[in-house]
Each structure stands twice: as C-alpha cells, then as structure tokens.
C-alpha positions in Angstrom: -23.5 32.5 -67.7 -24.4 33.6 -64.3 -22.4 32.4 -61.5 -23.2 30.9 -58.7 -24.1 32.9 -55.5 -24.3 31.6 -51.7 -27.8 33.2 -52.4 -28.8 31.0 -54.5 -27.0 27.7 -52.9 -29.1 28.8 -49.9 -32.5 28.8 -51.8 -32.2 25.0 -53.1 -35.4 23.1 -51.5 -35.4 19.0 -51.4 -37.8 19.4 -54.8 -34.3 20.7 -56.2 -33.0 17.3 -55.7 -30.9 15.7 -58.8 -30.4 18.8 -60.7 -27.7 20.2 -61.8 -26.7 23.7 -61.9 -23.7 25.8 -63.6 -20.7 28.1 -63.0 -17.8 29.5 -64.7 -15.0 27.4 -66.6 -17.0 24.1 -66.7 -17.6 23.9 -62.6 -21.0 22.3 -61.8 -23.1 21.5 -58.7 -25.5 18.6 -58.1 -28.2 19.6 -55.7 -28.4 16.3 -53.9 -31.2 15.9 -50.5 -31.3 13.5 -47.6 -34.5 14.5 -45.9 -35.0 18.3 -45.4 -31.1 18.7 -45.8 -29.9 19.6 -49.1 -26.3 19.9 -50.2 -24.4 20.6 -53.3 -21.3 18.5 -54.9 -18.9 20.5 -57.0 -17.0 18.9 -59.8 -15.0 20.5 -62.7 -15.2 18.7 -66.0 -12.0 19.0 -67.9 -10.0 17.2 -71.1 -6.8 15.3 -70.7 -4.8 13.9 -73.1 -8.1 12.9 -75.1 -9.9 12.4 -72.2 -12.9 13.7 -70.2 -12.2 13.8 -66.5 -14.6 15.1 -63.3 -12.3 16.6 -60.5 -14.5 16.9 -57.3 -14.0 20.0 -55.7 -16.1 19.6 -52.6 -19.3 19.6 -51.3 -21.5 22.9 -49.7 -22.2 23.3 -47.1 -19.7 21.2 -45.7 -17.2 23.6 -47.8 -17.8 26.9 -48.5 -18.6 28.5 -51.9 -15.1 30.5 -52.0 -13.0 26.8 -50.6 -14.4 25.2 -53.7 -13.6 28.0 -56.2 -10.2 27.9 -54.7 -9.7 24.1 -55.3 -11.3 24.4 -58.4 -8.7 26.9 -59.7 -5.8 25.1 -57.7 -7.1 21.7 -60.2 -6.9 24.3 -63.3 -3.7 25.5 -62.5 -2.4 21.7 -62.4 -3.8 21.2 -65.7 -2.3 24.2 -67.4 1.2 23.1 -66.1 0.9 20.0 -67.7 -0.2 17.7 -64.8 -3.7 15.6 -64.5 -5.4 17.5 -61.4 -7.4 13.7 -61.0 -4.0 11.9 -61.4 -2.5 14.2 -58.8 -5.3 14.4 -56.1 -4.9 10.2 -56.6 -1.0 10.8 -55.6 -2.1 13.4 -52.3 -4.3 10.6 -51.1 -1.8 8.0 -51.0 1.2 9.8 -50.1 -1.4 11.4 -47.0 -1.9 7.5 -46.3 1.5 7.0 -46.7 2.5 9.6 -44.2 -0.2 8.1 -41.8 1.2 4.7 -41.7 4.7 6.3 -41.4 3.2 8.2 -38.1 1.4 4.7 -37.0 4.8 3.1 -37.5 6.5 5.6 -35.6 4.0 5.6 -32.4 4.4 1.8 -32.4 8.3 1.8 -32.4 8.0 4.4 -29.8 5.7 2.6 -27.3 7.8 -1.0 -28.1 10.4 1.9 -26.7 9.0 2.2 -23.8 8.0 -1.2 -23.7 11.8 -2.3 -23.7 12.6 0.4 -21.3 10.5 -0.5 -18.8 11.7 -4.2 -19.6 14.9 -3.1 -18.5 13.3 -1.8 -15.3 16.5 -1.7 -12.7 15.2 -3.6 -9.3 15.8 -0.1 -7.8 13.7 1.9 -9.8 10.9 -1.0 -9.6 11.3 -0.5 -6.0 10.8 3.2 -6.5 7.9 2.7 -8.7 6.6 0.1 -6.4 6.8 2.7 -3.2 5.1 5.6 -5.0 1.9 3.4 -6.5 1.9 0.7 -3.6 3.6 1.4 -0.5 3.1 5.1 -0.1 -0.5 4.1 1.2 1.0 2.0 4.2 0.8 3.4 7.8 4.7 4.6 7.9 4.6 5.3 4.2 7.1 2.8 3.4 9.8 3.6 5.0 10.2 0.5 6.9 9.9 -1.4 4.1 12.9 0.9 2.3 15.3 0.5 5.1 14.9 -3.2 4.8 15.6 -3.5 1.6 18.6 -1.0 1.3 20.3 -3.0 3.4 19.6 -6.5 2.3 18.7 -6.0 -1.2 19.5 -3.1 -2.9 23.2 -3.3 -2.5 23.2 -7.1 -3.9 21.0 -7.1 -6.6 19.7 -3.2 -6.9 21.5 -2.5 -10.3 20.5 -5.7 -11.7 17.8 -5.2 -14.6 14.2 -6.6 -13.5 14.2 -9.3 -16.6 17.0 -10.2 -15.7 16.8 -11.1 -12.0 16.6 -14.8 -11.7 15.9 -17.4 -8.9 19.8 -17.5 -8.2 19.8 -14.2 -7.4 17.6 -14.0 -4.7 19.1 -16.7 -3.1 22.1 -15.3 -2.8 20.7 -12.4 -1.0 19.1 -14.1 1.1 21.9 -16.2 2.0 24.3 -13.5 4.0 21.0 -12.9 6.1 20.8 -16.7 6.8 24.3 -16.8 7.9 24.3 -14.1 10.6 21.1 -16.5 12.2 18.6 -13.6 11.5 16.3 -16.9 10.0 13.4 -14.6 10.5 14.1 -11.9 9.1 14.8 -13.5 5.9 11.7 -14.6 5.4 10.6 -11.3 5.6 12.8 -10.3 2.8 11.8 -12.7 0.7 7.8 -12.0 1.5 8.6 -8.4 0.5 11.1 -9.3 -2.7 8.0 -11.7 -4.2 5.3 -8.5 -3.4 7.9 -6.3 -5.5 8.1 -8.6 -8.2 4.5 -9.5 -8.4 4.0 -6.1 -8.9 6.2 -6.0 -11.7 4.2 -9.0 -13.2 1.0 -7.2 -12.6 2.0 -4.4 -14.2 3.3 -6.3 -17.4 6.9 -5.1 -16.6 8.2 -8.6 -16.3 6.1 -11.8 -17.2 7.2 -14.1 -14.5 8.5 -13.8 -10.5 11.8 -15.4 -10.2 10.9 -16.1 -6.6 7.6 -17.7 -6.8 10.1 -21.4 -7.3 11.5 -20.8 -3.6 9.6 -22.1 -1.0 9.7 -19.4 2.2 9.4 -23.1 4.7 13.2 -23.8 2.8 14.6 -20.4 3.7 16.1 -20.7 7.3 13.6 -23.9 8.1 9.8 -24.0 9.0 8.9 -20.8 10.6 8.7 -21.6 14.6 5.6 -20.0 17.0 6.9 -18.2 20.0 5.8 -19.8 23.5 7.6 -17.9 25.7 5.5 -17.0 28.6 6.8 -15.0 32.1 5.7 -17.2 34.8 4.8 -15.1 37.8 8.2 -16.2 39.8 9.8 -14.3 36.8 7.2 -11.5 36.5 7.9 -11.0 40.2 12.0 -11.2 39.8 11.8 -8.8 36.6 9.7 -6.1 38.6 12.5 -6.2 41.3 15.7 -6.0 39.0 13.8 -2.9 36.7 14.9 -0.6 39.2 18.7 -1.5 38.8 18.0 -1.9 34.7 18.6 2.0 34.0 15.4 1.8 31.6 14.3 5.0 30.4 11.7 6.2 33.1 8.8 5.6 30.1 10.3 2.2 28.9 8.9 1.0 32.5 5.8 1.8 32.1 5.4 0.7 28.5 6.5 -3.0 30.6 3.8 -2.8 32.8 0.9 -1.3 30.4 1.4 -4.4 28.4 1.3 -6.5 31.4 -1.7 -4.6 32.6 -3.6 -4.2 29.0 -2.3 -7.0 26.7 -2.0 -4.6 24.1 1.0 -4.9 21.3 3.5 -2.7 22.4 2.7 -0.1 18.8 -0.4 0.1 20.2 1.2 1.1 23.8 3.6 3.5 22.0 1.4 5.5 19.3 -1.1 6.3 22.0 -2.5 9.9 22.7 -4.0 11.0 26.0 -7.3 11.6 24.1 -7.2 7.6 24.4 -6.9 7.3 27.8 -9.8 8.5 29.8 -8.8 7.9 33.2 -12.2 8.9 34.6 -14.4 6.4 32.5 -11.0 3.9 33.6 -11.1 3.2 29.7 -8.2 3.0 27.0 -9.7 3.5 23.7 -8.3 2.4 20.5 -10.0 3.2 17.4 -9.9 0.8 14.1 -6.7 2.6 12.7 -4.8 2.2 15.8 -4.8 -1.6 16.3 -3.3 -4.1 13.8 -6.9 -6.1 12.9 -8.7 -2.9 12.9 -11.0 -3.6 15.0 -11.8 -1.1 17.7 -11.7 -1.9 21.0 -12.2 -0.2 24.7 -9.6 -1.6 27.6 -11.0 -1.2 30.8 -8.0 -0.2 33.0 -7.6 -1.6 36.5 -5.9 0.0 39.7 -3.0 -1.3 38.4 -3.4 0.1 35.0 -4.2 3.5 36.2 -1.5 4.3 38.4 0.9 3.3 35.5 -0.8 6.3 33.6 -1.0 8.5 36.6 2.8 8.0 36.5 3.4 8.3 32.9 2.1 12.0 32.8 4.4 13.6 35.6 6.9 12.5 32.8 5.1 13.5 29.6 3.4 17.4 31.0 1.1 18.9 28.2 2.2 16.5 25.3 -0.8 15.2 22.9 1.6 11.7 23.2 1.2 9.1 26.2 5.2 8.5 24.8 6.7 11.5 22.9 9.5 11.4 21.3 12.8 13.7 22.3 11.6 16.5 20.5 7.6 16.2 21.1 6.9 16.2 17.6 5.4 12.5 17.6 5.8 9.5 19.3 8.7 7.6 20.3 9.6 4.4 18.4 8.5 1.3 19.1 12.0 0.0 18.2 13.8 2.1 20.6 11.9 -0.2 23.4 12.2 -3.3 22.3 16.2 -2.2 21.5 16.5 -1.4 25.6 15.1 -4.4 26.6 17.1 -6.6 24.2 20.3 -5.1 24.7 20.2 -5.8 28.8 19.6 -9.3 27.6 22.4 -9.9 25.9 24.6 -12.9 25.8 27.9 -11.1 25.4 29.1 -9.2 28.4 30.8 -6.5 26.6 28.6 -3.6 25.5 28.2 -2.3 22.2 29.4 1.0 21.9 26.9 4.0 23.0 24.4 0.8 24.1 23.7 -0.1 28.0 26.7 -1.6 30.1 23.7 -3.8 31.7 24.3 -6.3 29.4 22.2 -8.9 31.8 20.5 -6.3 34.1 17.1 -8.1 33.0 18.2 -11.6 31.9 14.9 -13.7 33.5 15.4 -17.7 33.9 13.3 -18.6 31.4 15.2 -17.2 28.7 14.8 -14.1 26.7 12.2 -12.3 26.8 10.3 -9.4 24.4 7.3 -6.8 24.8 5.2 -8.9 22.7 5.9 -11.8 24.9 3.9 -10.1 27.8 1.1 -9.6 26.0 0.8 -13.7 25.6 1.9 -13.5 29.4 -1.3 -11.1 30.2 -3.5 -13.2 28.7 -1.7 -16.7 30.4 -2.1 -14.9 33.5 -5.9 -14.1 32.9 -6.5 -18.1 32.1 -4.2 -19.1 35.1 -7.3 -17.1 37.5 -10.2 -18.7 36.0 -11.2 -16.5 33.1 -12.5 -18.4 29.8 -10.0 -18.7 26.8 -12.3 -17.3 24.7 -12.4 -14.1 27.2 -8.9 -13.8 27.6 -8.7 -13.8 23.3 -11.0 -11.6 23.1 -9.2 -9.4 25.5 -6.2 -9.3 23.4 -8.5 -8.3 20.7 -7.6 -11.1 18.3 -9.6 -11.2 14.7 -12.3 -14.9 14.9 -10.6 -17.1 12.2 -13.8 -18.7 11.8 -16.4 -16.3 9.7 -19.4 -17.9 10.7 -18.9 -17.2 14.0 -17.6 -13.6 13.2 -21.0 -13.2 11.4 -23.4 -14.5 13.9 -22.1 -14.7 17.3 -22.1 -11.4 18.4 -22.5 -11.0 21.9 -19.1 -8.7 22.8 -18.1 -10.3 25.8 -17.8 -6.6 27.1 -18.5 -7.5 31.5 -16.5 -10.3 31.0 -13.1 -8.6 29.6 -13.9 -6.0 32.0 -13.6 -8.6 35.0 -11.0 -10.2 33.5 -8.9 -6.8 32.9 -9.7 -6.3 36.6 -8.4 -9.7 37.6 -5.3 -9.4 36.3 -4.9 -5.8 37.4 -5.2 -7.4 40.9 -2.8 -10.5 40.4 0.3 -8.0 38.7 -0.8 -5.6 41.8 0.2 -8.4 44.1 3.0 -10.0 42.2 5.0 -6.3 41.5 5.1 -5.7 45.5 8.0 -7.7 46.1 5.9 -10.2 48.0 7.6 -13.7 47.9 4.8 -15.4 49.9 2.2 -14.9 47.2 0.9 -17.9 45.0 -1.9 -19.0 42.1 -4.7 -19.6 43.8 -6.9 -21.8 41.5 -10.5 -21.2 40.8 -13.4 -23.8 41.0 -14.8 -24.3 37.8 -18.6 -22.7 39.6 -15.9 -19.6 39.6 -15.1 -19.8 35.9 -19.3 -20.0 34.7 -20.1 -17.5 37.2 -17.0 -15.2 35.5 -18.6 -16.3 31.9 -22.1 -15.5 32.8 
C-alpha cells in the first residue's frame, strides 16, 4: 500500500469530499470540505481487549503529515505496552483540565491575596497611595497636604490598618487639635481624613468611610465667617507703626499690594515681573495663578506702582516680584503671614528665634491677617461710592449664580479700573500720616455715573 504523501494531501479538491484514503498500519484520512477548503482527519483503527477502537490523530493541515505519524506511532507504542491509547488520551484530557482548574484555583487564591493585602492597607501607605494617584496633581504636589497629616494624623492613627480604622479613631485625633483651640484647623483635618478614606472606598480598598457619621458643624462648633475689616483710623495707625515693626523690607510691600490690588496674598507672593507691566499700569494673572481660575488684569494706581517701583531696588534681575533667599523660587506665603502674626501676639515674651515685637503691629480692632486686607480693599472701594457688584468683581470672586455667569457678560472692565484708581487715591492719602483726612461720601448721581 502506498503511503501517503503531502503531495497528494495537497491535490484533494472539495469533489474529494467524504472519501476515505489509506496509509500504513491501519492509519486513515477522511477528506472532509467546507467551501473551497479541504482538510483531512487522521484516525488509527486498532483492537483492544476484543474491541475495535478509532484513535484520532489529528487533522491536516492544521497538523502536519509528520505530527500525525508521530502521534499515531506515540498511540501504537501505548498499545504494545499494554495500555488503551483511547483510554489514555481520555486520562491527558482530564488531568490537562485538572491542571487548569488547579492554575484557575491558584490565580484566584492569589488575587483574594492581594485582595486581603490591600484590605490591610496601613493608613500610611493609603496616604502614600493616595499622594501618588491623587494629590501629586495639586499645585504644591501635596506637600502641604503631607505636613498636615504627619503631624496630626500619622503619628495617632498611621500604623492602624485601613479596615480597621473606626469612627472612634478619628475622633480622638481630632481631639488634641481641638484642645490647643486650633477649631479651624480641625476641620481641615477632618475634610482631608474623609477625601483619604473616600478614596479608599472608591477604590474598593475599604467598603465604608468611618468618618462620613461625624458631622464637620460638631468638630470645634459651626464654622464662623471672618468680618474683620481695617477701618481707615487703623489703616492710617498701622502704616505709621510698620516702620518701627522690623518687617522684612518685602513683607511691606506685600501689606500695601494687597491694600492697593485686593488680591490674596499667594497671588501677591507667586508673582513674576512678566505679570507686572508697569507701562500698560497692569498686573496680570493668568487662570493658573488665582484660586477660581479665572484670569484677570488689575489696573494699578499711583499707589500701586510706586509699591512695585520699590519692590525691584530690592529684588535686581530676579524672574520673582518676592524671591526667596536663595532666588530659586518664590518666598512662602507662610513666612508673611508668620511676621505679621507673631508682632501680634498676646504673650509678651517672644518665641525663641521669632520677633521681640511681640505687639509692634497690634491695631485696635483686634488681630488682623493679609487676607483681611483684601476684604478691607474692597470695604474701602464701597465706603467711596463704587457698586458692590464692582468692588466683587474687583476681588475677582467666581458668580455663585450660573445664570448670570452664562449670560451676563459685560466685564465691568472701566469700572474696576476707576474703582482700582479710587482706592489707589484714598490709601495714597490715608498712608501720609495725615490725621485731618476723612470719608467723604458720595451722592448716589456719583455712584451711577461710576456704574455707567
């Protein structure tokens, strides 16, 4: 009997379907079609124990001619030791499905691994996980956030596992915070805490937020809205006890741009001189310099200017309106409002390396911060006439109400500049040690002509 040859395999047409063609030691094709395809399927008839079996061997051309010989003489070899090749191919299949399972077994105790691993999540390495996905994107890449919580969380509850962190917990963190009167700032730590732990919930790492039972109005009472004001007695007695303050030459001027501009003092700080175009008497910030991002250009008064004219016999070629020491970037907002705090101070005794002014700019109405001028600069704007909504738009304050952000759109741009103008004139006056000089008020004909 001839064998078979690739040859001939390859010369099988569709008409060829349904035959069935022979080779050596009882192995046998079926030409089978599908189309204009044709393939062959090997099997190898053989006696066992009285019976007649058909061991497939596999199909061309999905297998070659010489793979199918060699499983065909792999099945004979079976049978001459003894051993039903059908039988045994039966026992591969199962102990291959076997081995499967075993592997799908495995992957699932290894991901319920995982899955209790990240169950027992420390809080500190949710807070890593939480700064790398979440908080790396923030303007000072965390780190605010980080020296926060290393001090007022970390060291209480940091080793703690995630799951097991309950309401309890938090509370007593929250509670040392409470008890040195910083009311404030432990609401902040708890606002922070619950965007950690929602986090965790969001990414399946926990399945509840221990602190969404504690209400933020019960930690340290409702949260109270600063008023404080300077009136212009006290802008006048501040401007004459500066001088005797020992403020950093700079930490002067950042007083008297946010007088002059209403701007928040980061805003003050962070600025370049590409901002400040003294020629165009503008102060531009762009979107990712102000805290609604919303762009805005300050027109800058006599008043305004001669604060800047000042500032750069102080900063020389620096890219920053306030560098820090070294030049690299700007100085910290924090080191500003820590000078003008600590000459406030109710305890007469300095802290060591801190001002020995302890009350070199204690003003009658009580203490005073930079964000308190900017409330002042718009107060003052109001006190000569301009319109509220003016003075707010000044300050560059995001419309609560979106209908009016959507269709009122008129930008209010001569009137800010008049009113930035205004109250260049008024802190001109009141800075000049000039006791005789009062509010004048403006007829309300003033006020529409200003709003016109």
């Amino acid at each position: 009997m001839a064998k078979i040859t690739v040859k001939k395999l390859e010369s099988l047409t569709p008409a060829d379907a349904g035959t069935r063609i022979a080779d050596d030691h009882s192995l046998y094709g079926l030409v089978k079609a599908r189309g204009t395809e044709v393939s062959v399927l090997f099997r190898w008839r053989y006696r066992f124990e009285g019976k007649h079996y058909d061991f497939t061997c596999g199909t061309w051309p999905s297998k070659s001619l010489k793979e199918i010989r060699e499983a065909h003489e792999d099945a004979r070899h079976l049978l001459r030791s003894g051993r039903n090749p059908v039988t045994e191919k039966q026992i591969g299949k199962l102990n291959t499905r076997a081995t499967q399972m075993q592997e799908l077994a495995d992957q699932a105790a290894r991901i319920e691994a995982i899955e209790i691993t990240q169950a027992r999540m420390t809080v500190r390495e949710l807070f890593e996980h939480w700064m790398k996905v979440d908080l790396v994107r923030r303007k000072d890449g965390g780190s605010e956030v980080r020296r926060m919580l290393e001090k007022d969380v970390m060291q209480t509850i940091g080793a703690i596992a995630v799951e097991d962190v309950r309401k309890g917990h938090v509370s007593l963190l929250l509670d040392p915070i409470l008890e040195r009167g910083a009311n404030r700032m432990a609401k902040v730590i708890l606002s922070l805490v619950r965007q950690m732990f929602r986090f965790a919930v969001d990414r399946d790492i926990i399945e509840q937020d221990p602190t969404s039972a504690i209400r933020k109005a019960r930690i340290g009472g409702a949260p109270v809205e600063r008023e404080r004001v300077l009136s212009e007695d006290e802008i006048r007695e501040l401007y004459k006890k500066l001088p005797k303050a020992e403020l950093i030459p700079t930490t002067e001027i950042v007083i008297s741009l946010c007088l002059a501009t209403g701007c928040r003092i980061g805003e003050i700080v962070e600025a370049k001189w590409d901002h400040v175009r003294l020629n165009e008497r503008t102060f531009y910030l762009d979107i990712d310099e102000t805290k609604t991002k919303k762009p805005i250009a300050i027109h800058l008064s006599d008043f305004a200017i001669a604060q800047f004219e000042r500032l750069k016999t102080f900063t020389g070629d620096s890219i920053w309106c306030f560098p820090s020491r070294d030049g690299s970037d700007h100085v910290c907002k924090k080191s500003v409002t820590k000078q003008i705090g600590d000459r406030q101070r109710l305890e007469k005794k300095p802290l060591s390396r801190r001002s020995p002014l302890t009350q070199s700019l204690v003003l009658p109405g009580g203490k005073w911060s930079p964000h308190d001028l900017r409330r002042t600069a718009a107060t003052v704007m109001t006190s000569l006439g301009v319109l509220p909504e003016v003075a707010d738009k000044c300050l560059n304050h995001k419309e609560p109400n979106k209908m009016k952000r959507i269709y009122l759109r008129h930008n209010y741009e001569i009137e800010k500049r008049e009113a930035w103008r205004l109250l260049g004139e008024r802190l001109d006056l009141l800075t000049r040690s000039m006791d005789n000089v009062v509010t004048l008020k403006r007829s309300r004909k003033a006020a529409e002509t200003l709003s016109a």
